[in-house]
C-alpha atoms as one frame of an Amber mdcrd trajectory, in Angstrom:
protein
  22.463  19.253  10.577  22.577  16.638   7.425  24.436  13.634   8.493  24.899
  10.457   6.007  24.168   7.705   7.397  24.371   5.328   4.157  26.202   5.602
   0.954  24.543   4.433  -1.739  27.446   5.251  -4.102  27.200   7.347  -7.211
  26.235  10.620  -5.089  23.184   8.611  -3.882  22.365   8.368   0.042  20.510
   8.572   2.879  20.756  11.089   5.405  19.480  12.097   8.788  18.751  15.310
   9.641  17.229  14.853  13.157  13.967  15.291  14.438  12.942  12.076  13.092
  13.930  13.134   9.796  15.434  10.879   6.918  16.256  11.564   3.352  16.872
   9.486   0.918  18.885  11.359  -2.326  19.789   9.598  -5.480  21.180  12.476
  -8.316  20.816  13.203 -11.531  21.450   9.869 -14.000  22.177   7.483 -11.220
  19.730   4.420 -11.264  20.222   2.192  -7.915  21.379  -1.772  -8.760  19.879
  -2.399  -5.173  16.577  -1.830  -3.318  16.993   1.086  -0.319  15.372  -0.411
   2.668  13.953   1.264   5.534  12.872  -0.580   8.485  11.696  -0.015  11.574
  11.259  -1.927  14.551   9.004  -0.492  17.554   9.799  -2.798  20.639   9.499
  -1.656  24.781  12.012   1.718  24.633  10.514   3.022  21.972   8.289   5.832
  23.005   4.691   5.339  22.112   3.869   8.303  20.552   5.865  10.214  17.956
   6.018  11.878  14.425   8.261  11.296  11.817   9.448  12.378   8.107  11.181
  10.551   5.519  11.585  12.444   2.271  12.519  11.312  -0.985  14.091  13.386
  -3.827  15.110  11.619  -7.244  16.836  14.077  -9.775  15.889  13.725 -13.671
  17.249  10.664 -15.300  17.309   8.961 -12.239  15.840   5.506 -10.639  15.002
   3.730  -7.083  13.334   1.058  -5.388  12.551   1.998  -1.560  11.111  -0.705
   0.589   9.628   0.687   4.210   8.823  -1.976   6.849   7.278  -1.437  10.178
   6.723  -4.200  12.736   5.983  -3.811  16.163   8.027  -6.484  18.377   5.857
  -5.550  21.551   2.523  -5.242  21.527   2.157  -1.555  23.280  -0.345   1.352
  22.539   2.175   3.073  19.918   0.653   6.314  18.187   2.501   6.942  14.931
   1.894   9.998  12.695   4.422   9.581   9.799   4.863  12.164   6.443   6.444
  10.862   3.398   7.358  12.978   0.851   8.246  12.285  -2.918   9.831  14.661
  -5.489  10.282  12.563  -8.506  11.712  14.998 -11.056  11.533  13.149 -14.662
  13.007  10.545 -12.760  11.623   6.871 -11.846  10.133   5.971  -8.058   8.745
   2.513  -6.867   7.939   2.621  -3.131   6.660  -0.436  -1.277   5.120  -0.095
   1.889   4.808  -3.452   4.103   2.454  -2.776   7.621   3.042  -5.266  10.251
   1.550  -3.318  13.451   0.271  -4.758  16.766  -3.332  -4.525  17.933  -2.901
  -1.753  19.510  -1.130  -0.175  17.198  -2.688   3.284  15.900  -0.634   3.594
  12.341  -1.392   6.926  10.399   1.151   7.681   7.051   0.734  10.712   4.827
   1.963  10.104   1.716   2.772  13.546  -0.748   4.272  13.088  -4.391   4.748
  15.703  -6.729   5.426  13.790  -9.907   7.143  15.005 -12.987   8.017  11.493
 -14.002   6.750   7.591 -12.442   5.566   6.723  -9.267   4.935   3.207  -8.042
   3.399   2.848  -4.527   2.226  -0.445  -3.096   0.698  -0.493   0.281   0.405
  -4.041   2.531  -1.377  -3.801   5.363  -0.709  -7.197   6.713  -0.626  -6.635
  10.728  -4.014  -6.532  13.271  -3.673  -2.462  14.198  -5.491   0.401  13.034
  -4.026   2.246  10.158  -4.491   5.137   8.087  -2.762   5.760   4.748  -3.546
   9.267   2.624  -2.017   9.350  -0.339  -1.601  12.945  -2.108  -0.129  12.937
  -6.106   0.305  15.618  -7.949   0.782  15.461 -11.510   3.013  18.676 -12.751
   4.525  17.830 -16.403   2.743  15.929 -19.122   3.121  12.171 -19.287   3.670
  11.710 -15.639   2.537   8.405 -14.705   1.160   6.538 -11.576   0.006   3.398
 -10.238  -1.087   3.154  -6.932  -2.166  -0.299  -5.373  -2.248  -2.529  -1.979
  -4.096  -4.903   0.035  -5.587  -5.483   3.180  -5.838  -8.538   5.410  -8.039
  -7.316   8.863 -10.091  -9.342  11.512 -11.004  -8.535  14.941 -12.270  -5.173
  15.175  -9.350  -3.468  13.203 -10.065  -0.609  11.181  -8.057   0.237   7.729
  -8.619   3.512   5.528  -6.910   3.747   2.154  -7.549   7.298   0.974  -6.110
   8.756  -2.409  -6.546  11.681  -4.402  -4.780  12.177  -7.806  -4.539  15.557
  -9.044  -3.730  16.236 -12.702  -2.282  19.534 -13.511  -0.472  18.738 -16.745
  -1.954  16.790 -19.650  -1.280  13.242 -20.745  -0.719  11.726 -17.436  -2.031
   8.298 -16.697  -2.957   6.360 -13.037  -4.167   3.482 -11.974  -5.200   2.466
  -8.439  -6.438  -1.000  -7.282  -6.898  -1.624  -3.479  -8.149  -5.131  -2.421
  -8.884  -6.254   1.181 -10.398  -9.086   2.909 -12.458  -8.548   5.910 -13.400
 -10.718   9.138 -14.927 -10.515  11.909 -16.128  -6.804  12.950 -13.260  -5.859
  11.090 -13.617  -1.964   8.825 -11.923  -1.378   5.666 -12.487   1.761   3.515
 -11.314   3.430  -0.100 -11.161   6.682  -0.674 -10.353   7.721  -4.038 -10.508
  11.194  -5.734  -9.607  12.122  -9.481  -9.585  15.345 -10.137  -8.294  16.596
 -13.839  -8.286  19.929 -13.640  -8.813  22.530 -16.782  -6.665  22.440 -19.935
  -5.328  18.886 -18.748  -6.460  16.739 -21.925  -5.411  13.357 -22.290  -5.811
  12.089 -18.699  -6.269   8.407 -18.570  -7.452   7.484 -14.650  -9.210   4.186
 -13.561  -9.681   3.296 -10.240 -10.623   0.240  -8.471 -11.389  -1.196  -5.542
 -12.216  -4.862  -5.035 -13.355  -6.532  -1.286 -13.974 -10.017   0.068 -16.025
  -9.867   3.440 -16.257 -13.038   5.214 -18.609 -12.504   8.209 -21.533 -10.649
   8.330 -20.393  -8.079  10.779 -17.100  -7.128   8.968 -17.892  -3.829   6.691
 -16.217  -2.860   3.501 -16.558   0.802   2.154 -15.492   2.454  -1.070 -16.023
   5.746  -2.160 -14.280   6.427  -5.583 -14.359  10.252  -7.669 -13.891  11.658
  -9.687 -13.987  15.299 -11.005 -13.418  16.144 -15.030 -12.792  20.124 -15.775
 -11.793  19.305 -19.061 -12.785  17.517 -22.404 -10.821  14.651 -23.985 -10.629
  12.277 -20.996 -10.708   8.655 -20.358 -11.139   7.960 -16.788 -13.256   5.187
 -15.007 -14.069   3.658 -11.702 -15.502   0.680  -9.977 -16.063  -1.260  -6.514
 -17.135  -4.304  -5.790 -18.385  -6.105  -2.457 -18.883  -9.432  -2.002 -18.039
 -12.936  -0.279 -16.155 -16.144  -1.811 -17.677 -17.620  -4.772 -19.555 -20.692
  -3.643 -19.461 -21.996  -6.720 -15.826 -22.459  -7.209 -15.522 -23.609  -3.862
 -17.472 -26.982  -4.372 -16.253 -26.903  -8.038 -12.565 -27.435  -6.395 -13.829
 -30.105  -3.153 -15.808 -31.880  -5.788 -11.781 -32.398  -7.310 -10.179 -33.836
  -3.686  -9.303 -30.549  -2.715 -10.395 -29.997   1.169 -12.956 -26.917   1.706
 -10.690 -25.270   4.471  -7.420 -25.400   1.823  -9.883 -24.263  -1.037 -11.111
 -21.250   0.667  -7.118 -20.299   1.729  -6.173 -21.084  -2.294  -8.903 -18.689
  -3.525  -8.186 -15.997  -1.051  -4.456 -16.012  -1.846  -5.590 -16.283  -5.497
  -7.374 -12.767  -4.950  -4.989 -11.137  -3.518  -2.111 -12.286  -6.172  -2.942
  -9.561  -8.389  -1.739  -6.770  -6.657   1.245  -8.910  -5.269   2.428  -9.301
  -8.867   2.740  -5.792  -9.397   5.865  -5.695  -6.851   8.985  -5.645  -9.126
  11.523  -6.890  -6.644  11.528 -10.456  -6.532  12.386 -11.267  -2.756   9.786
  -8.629  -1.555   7.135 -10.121  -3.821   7.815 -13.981  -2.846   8.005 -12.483
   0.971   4.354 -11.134   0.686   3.748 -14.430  -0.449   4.739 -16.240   2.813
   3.916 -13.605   4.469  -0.041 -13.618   3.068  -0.282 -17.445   3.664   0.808
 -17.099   7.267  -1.930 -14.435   7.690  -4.386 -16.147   6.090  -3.523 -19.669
   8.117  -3.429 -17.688  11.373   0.020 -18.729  11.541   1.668 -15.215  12.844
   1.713 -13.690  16.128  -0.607 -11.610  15.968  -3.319 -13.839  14.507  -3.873
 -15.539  17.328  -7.806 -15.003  17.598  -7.959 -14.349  13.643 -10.872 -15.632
  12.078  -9.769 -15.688   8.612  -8.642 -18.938   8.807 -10.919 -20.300  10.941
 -11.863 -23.906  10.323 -15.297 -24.801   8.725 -17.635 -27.955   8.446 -17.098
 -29.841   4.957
């Protein structure tokens, strides 16, 4: 049975419906002042495995910020299969999505929009467990936009898969999707993307991207992106890039007083800024700030045998 659980005001709210099932509502014409924010903390009576739903529905005319956390305050074998749903109809969606899961964490989100309007999905996988993230937009009336991005900060032997398909089925859509990780240790990190325009779609405009920074030799970066044109009048693109820090700039900036250990942290966090300043709330974005230092200094909990950080000979 629908319960609400938070008033939003304006018609807008969030309601449970059991079963591990939340929805968030916001009706026709009524744009949120505030951020909704989910989160969830997994600590020692939670059980470790479960599914769960959270679905999304924006009416036309309408416009919302949703921020999902997950941390893990216990660091227990938790198996997590989570669906998120999105119907943005003519109406305005920016999800942000910020991963802080123990080690032994097992982490896999399905994400499904069905986009007559704008969607806006960040991803931040900034914890030490294995996750999985498939991401599933359909594009059903023309102009529909998307832009799909996130980062990745592994080490150990943690394993991250970013997988997302784009589907256009009307014409004049547009998305973009930029994924950036950086990889220690025998850490795994892997894109996925599909574009698929399908026929009498003209007009699509697609790039994707995917950008990675490995710095050990036994850490592994994968990218895969598609794409698949059935029809003419197109502009879509795609590109991936692995490599390690750029040497250069790294005595460019010691040969200026600047240490090589705080050099190295200043051009990681430098990479990684791009997709950071696509968040649109300003505490989330200066959070992933601190938050990305931290992980890169091997400053949080769960970075205690992190390598990213680790100290090297001038």
């Amino acid at each position: 049975m629908e319960k609400l659980i938070k008033d939003l005001g304006n018609g807008a709210g969030i309601y449970d419906y059991g079963d591990d099932t939340l929805e968030v509502k916001v009706p026709e014409g009524v744009k949120l002042a505030k951020p909704v924010y989910l989160t969830q903390l997994l600590g020692e009576n939670d059980l470790l495995e479960n599914k769960q739903n959270i679905l999304i529905f924006l009416m036309p005319g309408s416009e919302a910020d949703v921020v999902i956390t997950d941390r893990t305050v216990t660091d227990r074998p938790f198996r997590i299969f989570r669906r998120i749903v999105g119907e943005v109809n003519e109406a305005t969606l920016r999800l942000y999505v910020l991963q802080e899961q123990g080690a032994q964490t097992v982490w896999e989100n399905l994400f499904t929009f069905n986009a007559n309007g704008h969607v806006t999905l960040g991803i931040f996988c900034m914890g030490s467990g294995n996750v999985t993230n498939r991401v599933r937009t359909y594009f059903h009336a023309p102009e529909a936009t998307a832009d799909i991005f996130g980062m990745t900060i592994a080490s150990g032997t943690q394993q991250v898969t970013n997988a997302v398909t784009v589907t256009h089925r009307a014409p004049r859509c547009r998305d973009r999707e930029l994924f950036k990780q950086i990889l220690d240790e025998e850490a795994v990190g892997r894109f996925d993307g599909l574009v698929r325009v399908e026929p009498k779609c003209p007009g699509a405009d697609s790039q994707q991207t995917s950008r990675n920074i490995c710095l050990s030799r036994t850490a592994r970066a994968y990218a895969q992106p598609q794409l698949i044109i059935d029809t003419d009048d197109v502009r879509c693109s795609h590109g991936a890039t692995v490599g390690q820090l750029d040497e250069e700039a790294l005595f460019y900036m010691q040969q200026r007083g600047i240490p090589r250990h705080e050099a190295r942290l200043l051009l990681l966090s430098a990479f990684l800024n791009e997709v950071i300043d696509r968040v649109t709330i300003d505490g989330l974005r200066e959070r992933l700030r601190v938050i990305t230092d931290a992980r890169l200094r091997g400053d949080m909990d769960h970075c205690v045998a992190c390598g990213v950080c680790k100290t090297e000979k001038s």
